[in-house]
VOPAGU-2260 file (C-alpha; in pm, 1 decimal, decimal comma):
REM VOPAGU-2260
SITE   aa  ch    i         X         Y         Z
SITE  UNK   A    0       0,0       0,0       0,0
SITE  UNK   A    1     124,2     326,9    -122,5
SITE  UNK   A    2      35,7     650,1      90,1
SITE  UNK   A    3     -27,6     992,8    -129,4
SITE  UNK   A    4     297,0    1183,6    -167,4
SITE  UNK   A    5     484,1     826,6    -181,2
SITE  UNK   A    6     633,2     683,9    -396,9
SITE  UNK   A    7     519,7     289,7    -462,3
SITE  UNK   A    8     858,1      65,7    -494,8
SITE  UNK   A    9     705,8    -112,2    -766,6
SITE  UNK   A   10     884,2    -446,0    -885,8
SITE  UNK   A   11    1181,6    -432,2    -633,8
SITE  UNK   A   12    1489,8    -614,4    -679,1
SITE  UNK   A   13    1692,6    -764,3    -404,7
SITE  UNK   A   14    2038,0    -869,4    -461,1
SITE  UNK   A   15    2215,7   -1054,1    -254,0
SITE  UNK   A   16    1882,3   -1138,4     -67,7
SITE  UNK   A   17    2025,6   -1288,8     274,2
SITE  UNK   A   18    1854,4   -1238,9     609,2
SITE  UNK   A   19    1772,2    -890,7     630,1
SITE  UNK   A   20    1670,4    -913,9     210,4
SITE  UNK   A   21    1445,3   -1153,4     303,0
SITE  UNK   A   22    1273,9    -991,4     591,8
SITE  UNK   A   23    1271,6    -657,7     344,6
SITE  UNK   A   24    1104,8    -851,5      90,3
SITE  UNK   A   25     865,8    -962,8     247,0
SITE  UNK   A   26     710,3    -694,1     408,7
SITE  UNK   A   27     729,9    -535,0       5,4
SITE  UNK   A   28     493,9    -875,3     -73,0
SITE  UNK   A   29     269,8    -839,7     193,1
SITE  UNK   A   30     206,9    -483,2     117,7
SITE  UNK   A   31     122,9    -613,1    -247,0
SITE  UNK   A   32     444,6    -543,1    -453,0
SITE  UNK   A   33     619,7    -785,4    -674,3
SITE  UNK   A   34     935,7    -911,0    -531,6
SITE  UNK   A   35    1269,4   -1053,0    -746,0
SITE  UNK   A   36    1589,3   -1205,0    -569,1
SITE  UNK   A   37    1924,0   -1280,2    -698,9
SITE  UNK   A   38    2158,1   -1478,6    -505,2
SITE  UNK   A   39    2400,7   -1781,3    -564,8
SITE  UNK   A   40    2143,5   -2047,0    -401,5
SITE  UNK   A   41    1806,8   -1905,8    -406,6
SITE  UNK   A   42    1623,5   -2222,9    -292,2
SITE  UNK   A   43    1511,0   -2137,4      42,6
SITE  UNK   A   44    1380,3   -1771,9     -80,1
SITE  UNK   A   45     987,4   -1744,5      27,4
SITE  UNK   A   46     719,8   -1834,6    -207,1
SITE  UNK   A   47     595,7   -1509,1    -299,4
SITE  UNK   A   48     940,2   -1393,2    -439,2
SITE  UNK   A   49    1069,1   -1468,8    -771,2
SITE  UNK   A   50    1420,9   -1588,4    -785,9
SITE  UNK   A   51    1698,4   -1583,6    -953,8
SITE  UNK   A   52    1980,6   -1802,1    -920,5
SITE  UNK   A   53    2297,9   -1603,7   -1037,6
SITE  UNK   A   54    2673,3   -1541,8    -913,6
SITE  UNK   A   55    2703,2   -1187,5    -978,3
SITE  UNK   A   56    3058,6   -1212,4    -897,5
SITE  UNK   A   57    3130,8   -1426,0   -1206,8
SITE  UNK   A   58    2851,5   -1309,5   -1490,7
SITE  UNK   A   59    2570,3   -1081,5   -1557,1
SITE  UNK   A   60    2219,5   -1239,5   -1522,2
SITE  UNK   A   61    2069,3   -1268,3   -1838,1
SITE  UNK   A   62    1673,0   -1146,4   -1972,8
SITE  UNK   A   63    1670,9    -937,2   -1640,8
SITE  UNK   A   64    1301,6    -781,3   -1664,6
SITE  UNK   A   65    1330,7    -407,3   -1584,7
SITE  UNK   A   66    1301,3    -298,9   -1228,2
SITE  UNK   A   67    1154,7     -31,3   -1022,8
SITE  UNK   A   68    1361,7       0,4    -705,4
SITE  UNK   A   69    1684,1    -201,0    -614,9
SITE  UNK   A   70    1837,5    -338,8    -280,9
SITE  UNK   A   71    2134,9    -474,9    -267,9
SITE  UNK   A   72    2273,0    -620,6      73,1
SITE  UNK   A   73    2584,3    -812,3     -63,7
SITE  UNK   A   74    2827,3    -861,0     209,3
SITE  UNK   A   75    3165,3    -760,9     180,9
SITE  UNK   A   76    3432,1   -1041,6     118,7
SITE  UNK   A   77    3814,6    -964,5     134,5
SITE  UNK   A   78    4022,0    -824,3    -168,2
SITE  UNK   A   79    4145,7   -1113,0    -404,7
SITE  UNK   A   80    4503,2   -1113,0    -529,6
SITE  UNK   A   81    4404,4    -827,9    -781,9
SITE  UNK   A   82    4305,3    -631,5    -525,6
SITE  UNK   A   83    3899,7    -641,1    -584,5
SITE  UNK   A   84    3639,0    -756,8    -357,3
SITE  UNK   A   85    3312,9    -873,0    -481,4
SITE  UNK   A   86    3137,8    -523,3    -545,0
SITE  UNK   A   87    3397,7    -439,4    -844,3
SITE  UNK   A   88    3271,3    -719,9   -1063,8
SITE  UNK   A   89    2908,5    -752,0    -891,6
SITE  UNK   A   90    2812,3    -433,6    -916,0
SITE  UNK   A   91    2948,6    -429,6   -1276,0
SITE  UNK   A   92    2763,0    -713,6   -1396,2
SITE  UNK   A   93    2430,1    -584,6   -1212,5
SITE  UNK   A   94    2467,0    -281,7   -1398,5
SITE  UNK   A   95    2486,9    -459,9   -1784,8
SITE  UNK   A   96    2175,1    -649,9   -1695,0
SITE  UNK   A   97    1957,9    -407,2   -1589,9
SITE  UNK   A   98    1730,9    -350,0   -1933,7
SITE  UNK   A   99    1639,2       4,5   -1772,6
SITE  UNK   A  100    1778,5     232,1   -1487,6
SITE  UNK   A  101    1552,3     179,1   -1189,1
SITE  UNK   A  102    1429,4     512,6    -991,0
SITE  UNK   A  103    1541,7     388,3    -657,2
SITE  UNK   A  104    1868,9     191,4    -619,2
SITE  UNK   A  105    1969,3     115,9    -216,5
SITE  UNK   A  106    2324,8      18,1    -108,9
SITE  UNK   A  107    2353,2    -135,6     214,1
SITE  UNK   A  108    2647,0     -82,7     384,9
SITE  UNK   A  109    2780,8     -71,7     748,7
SITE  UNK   A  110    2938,2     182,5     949,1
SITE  UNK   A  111    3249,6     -37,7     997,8
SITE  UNK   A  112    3360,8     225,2     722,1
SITE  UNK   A  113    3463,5     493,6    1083,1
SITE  UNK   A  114    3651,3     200,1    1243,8
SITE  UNK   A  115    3932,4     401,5    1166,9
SITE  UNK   A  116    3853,6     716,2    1380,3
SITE  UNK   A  117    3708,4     596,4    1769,4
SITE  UNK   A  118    3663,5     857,4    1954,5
SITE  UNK   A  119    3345,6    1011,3    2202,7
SITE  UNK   A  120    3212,5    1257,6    1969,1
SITE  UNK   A  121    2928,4    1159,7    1762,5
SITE  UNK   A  122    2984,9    1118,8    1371,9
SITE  UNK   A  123    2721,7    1239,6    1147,0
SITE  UNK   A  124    2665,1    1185,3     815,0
SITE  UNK   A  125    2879,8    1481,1     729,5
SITE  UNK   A  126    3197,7    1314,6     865,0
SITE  UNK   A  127    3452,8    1145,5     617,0
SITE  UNK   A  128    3456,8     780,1     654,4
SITE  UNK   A  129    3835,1     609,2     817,2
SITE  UNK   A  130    3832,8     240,1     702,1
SITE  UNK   A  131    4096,7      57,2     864,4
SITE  UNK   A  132    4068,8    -302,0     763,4
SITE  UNK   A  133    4015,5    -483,6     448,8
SITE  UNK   A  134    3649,3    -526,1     480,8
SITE  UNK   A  135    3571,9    -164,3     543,4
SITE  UNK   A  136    3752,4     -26,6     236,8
SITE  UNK   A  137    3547,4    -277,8      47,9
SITE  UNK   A  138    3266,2    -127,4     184,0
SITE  UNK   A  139    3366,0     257,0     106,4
SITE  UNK   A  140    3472,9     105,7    -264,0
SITE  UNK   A  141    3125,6     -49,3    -284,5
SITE  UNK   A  142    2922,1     283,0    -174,5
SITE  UNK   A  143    3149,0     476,0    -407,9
SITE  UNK   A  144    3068,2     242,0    -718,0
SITE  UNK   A  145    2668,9     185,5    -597,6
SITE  UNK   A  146    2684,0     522,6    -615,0
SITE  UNK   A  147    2887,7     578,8    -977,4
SITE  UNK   A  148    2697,6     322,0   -1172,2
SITE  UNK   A  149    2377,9     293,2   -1061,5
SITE  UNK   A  150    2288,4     652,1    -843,0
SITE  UNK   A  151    2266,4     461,6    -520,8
SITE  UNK   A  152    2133,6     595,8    -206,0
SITE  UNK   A  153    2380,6     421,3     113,8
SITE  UNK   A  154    2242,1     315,5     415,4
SITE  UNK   A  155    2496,6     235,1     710,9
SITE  UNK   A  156    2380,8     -27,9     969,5
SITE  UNK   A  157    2566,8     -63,7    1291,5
SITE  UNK   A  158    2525,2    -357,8    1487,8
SITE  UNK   A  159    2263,4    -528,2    1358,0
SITE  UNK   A  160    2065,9    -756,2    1620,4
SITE  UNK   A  161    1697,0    -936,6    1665,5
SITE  UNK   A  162    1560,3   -1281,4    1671,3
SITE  UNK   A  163    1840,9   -1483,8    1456,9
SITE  UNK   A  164    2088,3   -1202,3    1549,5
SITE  UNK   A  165    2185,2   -1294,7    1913,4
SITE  UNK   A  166    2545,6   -1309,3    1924,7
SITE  UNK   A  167    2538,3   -1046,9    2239,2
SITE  UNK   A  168    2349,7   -1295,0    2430,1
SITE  UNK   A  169    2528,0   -1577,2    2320,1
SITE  UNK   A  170    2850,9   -1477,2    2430,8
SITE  UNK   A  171    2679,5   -1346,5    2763,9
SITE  UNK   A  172    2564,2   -1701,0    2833,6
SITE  UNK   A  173    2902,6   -1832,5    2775,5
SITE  UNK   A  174    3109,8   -1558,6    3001,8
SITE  UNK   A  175    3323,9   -1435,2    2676,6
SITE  UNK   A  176    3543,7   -1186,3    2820,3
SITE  UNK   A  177    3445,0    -857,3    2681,2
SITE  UNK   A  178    3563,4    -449,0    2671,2
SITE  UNK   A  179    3327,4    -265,4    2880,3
SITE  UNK   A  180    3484,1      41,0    2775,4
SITE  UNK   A  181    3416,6     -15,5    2405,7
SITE  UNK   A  182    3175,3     258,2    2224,6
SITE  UNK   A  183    2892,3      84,2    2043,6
SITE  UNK   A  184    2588,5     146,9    1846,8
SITE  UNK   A  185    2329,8     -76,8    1677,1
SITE  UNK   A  186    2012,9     -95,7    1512,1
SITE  UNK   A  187    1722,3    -366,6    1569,8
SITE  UNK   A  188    1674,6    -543,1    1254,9
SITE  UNK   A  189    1276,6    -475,4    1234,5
SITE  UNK   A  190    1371,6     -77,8    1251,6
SITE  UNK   A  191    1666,1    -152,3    1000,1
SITE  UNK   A  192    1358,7    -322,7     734,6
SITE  UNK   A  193    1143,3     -31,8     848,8
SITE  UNK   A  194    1420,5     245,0     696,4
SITE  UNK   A  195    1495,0      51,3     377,5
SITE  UNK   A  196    1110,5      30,6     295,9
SITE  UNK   A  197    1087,0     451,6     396,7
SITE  UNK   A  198    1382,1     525,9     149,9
SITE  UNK   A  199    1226,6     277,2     -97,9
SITE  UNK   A  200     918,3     498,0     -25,0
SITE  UNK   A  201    1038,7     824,8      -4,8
SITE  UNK   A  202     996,1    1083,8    -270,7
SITE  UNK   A  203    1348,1    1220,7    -221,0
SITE  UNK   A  204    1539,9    1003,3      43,6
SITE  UNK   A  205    1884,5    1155,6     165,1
SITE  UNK   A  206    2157,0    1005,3     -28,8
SITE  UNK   A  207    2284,7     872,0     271,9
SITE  UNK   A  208    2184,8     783,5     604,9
SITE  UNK   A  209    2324,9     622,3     924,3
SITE  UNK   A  210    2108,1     308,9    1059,3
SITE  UNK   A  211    2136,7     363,6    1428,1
SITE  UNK   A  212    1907,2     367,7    1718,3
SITE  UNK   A  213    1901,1     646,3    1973,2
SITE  UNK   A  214    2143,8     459,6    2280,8
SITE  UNK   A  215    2503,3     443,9    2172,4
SITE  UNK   A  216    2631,6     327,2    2492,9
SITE  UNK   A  217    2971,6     173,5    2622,1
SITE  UNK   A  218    2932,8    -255,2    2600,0
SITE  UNK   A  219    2951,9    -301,7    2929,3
SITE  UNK   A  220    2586,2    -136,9    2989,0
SITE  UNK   A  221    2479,1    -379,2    2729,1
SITE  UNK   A  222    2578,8    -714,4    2840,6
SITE  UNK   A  223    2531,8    -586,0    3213,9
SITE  UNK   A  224    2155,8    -568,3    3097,0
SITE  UNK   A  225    2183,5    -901,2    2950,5
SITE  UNK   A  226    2319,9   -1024,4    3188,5
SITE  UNK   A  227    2020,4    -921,8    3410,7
SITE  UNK   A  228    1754,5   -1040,7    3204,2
SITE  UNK   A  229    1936,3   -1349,3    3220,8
SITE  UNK   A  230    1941,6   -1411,1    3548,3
SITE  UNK   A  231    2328,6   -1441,6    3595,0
SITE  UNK   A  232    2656,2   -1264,0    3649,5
SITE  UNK   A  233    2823,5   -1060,6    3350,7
SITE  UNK   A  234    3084,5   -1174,6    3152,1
SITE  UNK   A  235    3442,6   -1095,3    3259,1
SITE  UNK   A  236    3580,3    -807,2    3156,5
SITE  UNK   A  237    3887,1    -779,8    2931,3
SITE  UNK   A  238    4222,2    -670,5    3039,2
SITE  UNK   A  239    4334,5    -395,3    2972,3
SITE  UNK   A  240    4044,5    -223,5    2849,7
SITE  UNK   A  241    4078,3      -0,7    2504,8
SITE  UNK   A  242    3858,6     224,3    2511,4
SITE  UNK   A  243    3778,2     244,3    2147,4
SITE  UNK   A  244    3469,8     217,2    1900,9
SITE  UNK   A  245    3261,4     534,9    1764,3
SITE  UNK   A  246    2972,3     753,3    1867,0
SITE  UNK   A  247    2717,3     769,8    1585,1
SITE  UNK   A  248    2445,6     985,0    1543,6
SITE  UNK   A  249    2083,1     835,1    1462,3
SITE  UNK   A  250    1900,2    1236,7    1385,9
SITE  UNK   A  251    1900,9    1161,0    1020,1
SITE  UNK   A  252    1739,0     825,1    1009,1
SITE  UNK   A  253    1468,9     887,6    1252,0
SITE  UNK   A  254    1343,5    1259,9    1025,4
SITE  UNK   A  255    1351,9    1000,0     771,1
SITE  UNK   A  256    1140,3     703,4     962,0
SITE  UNK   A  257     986,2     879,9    1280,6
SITE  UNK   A  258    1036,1     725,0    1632,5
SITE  UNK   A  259    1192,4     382,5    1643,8
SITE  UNK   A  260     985,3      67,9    1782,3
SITE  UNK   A  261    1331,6     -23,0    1971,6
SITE  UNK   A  262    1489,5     282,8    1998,6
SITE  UNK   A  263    1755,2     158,9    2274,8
SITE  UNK   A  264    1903,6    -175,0    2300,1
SITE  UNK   A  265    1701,7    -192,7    2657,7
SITE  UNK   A  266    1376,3    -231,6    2397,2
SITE  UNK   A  267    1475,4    -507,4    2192,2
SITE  UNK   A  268    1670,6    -686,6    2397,8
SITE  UNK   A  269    1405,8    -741,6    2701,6
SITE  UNK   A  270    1218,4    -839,3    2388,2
SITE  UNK   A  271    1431,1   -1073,7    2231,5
SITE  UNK   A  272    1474,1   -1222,8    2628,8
SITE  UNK   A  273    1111,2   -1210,3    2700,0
SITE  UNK   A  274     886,5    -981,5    2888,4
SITE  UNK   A  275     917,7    -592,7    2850,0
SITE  UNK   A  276    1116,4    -331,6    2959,3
């Protein structure tokens, strides 16, 4: 269902179509649009999408039917021995196929790409990305060519967490030493589906926007909570602390969306551990 002053995402594809494509996709179905999927195995897609099985990495998909909106969500992988990850030759090969340029193209991304530059102060969109590590140049490389080839619009998940995503709790349960000093930020996965289908929606979307919710906090106030809701002790801390990770700023994302169903990790994680806040 398409509001007035929206605009409908029409046949939408997904590439790369993993966990959060699939959750994206179908909420798109369910509100009555036609959903495609590329990925290398598409056999456990939902019924209502239309797949395509195709390894972008290695050639274009052929008789692509011409698309409304696009979402890609392919993760980074590291640099081969020419240097390229897999959005040089994905992204490439998405673009031949396409019959027609879509209105709305998405590029997931990850804010991995400030690893580079910890600090307390809160980054904004306006703030230069600082990869440090292989992955997060391939993710700056992949925004920059989304962006050259197709007119992408970036959106920059941190920590992405829900039911499936439960690595905090796992590692809670198991007393994995952690840095309680470390700066985090993160972004429920159903607010994270929410945002994509609001940019898909949008007349004008920002070109980019930061996925985060509204409680960066050290990591040692989340697992504490865990811990909690648990019923046990938290997990060790690690010695010596390094008091690193980044501040970002969620302003952006929520003028785009509105208020957030989980807008702390206190929200989703007394959901995800049953019983509310």
């Amino acid at each position: 269902m398409t509001v007035p002053g929206e605009r409908s995402p029409g046949r939408t594809l997904l590439v790369g179509c993993g966990k959060l494509g699939v959750a994206l996709g179908e909420r798109l179905v369910a509100g009555g649009q036609e959903v495609l999927a590329i990925r290398r195995t598409p056999g456990a897609l939902p019924s209502g999408f239309r797949s395509i099985a195709q390894d972008l990495r290695l050639a274009a998909p052929r008789d692509l039917p011409p698309c409304d909106s696009i979402v890609i969500t392919l993760p980074p992988d590291a640099p081969d021995e020419d240097g390229e990850g897999i959005y040089a030759a994905a992204l490439a090969h998405l673009a031949e196929a396409l019959p027609s340029h879509p209105s709305r193209v998405l590029f997931v991304s990850s804010t991995r790409v400030f690893e580079g530059r910890p600090g307390p102060r809160p980054l904004t969109e306006a703030d230069a990305p600082a990869p440090a590590g292989p992955r997060a140049h391939a993710l700056l490389d992949g925004e920059r060519l989304a962006a050259r080839l197709l007119g992408a619009r970036v959106i920059r998940p941190a920590g992405i967490y829900g039911p499936g995503r439960e690595s905090v709790i796992r590692r809670v349960r198991e007393r994995v030493p952690v840095d309680y000093s470390r700066r985090t930020n993160r972004i429920h996965e159903h607010d994270l589906v929410r945002l994509l289908d609001a940019m898909l929606r949008a007349e004008d979307p920002p070109p980019l926007v930061h996925a985060v919710d509204q409680a960066p906090v050290p990591m040692g106030e989340v697992v504490t909570f865990v811990a909690d809701r648990l019923g046990g002790e938290a997990p060790p801390r690690i010695e010596p602390e390094g008091n690193g990770g980044t501040v970002l700023d969620g302003a952006l994302m929520r003028e785009v969306l509105g208020s957030l169903r989980f807008p702390s990790f206190r929200e989703g994680y007394a959901e995800l551990l049953g019983g509310s806040d």
